[in-house]
Kinemage of the C-alpha trace (Angstrom):
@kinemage 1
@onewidth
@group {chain A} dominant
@subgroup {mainchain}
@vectorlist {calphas} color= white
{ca unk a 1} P -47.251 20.791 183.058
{ca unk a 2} L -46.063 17.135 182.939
{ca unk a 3} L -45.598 15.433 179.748
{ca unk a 4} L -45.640 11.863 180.073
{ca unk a 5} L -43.702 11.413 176.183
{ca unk a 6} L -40.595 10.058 177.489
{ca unk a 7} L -39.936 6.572 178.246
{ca unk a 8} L -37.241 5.089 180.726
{ca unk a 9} L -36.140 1.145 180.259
{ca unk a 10} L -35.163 -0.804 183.389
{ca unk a 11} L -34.144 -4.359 183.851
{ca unk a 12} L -35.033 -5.885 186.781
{ca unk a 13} L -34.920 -9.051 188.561
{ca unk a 14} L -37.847 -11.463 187.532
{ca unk a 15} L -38.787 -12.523 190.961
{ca unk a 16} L -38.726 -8.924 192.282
{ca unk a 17} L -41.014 -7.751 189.234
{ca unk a 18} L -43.445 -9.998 189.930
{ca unk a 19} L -43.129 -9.448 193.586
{ca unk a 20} L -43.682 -5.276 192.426
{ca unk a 21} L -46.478 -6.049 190.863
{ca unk a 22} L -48.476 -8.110 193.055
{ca unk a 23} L -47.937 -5.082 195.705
{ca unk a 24} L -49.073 -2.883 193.357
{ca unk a 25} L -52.382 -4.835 192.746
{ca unk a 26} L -52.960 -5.026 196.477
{ca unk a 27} L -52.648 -0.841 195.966
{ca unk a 28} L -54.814 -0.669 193.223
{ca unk a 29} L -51.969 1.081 191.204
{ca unk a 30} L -50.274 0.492 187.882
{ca unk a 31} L -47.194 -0.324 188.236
{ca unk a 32} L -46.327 2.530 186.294
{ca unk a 33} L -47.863 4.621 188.382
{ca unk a 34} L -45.927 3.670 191.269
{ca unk a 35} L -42.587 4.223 189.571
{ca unk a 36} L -44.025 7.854 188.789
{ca unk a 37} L -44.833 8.015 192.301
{ca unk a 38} L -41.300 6.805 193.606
{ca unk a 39} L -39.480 9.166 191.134
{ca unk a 40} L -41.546 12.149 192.255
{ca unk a 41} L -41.021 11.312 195.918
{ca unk a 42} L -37.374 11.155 195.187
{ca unk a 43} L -36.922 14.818 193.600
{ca unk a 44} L -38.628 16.258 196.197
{ca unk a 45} L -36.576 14.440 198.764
{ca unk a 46} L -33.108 15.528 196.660
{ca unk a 47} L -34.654 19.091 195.389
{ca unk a 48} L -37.401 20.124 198.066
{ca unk a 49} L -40.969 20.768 197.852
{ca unk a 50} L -40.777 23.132 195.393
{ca unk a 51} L -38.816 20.890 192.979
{ca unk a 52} L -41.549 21.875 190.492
{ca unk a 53} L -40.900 24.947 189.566
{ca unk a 54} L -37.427 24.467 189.209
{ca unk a 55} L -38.254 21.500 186.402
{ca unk a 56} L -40.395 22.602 184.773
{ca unk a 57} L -39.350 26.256 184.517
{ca unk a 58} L -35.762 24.671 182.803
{ca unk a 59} L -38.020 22.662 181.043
{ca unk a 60} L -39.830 25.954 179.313
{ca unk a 61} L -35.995 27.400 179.211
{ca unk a 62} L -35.712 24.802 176.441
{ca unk a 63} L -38.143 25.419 174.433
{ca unk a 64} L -37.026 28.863 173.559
């Protein structure tokens, strides 16, 4: 299960931000949203489809 605790800090060019969000708007999506969405996309694209199970099993491994 995801646990949306952890928080990632990005600077980024004014003009593009705004540009981001505007698109995002037009979506209907949070910008925030869309960076989840883009990060997702991009594991699977590096790890596969099943990227899942391999994150969040290592991510049980560490809790024990």
């Amino acid at each position: 299960m995801e646990k949306r605790t952890a928080r990632l800090t990005l600077l980024i060019d004014p003009n593009k931000k705004a540009t981001f969000e505007k698109l995002c708007n037009a979506d209907d999506v949070t910008p925030s949203q869309m960076v989840r969405k883009l990060i997702r996309d991009y594991i699977e694209e590096k790890l596969g489809p099943e990227w899942r199970d391999e994150v969040f099993s290592e991510e049980s491994d560490g809790d024990q």
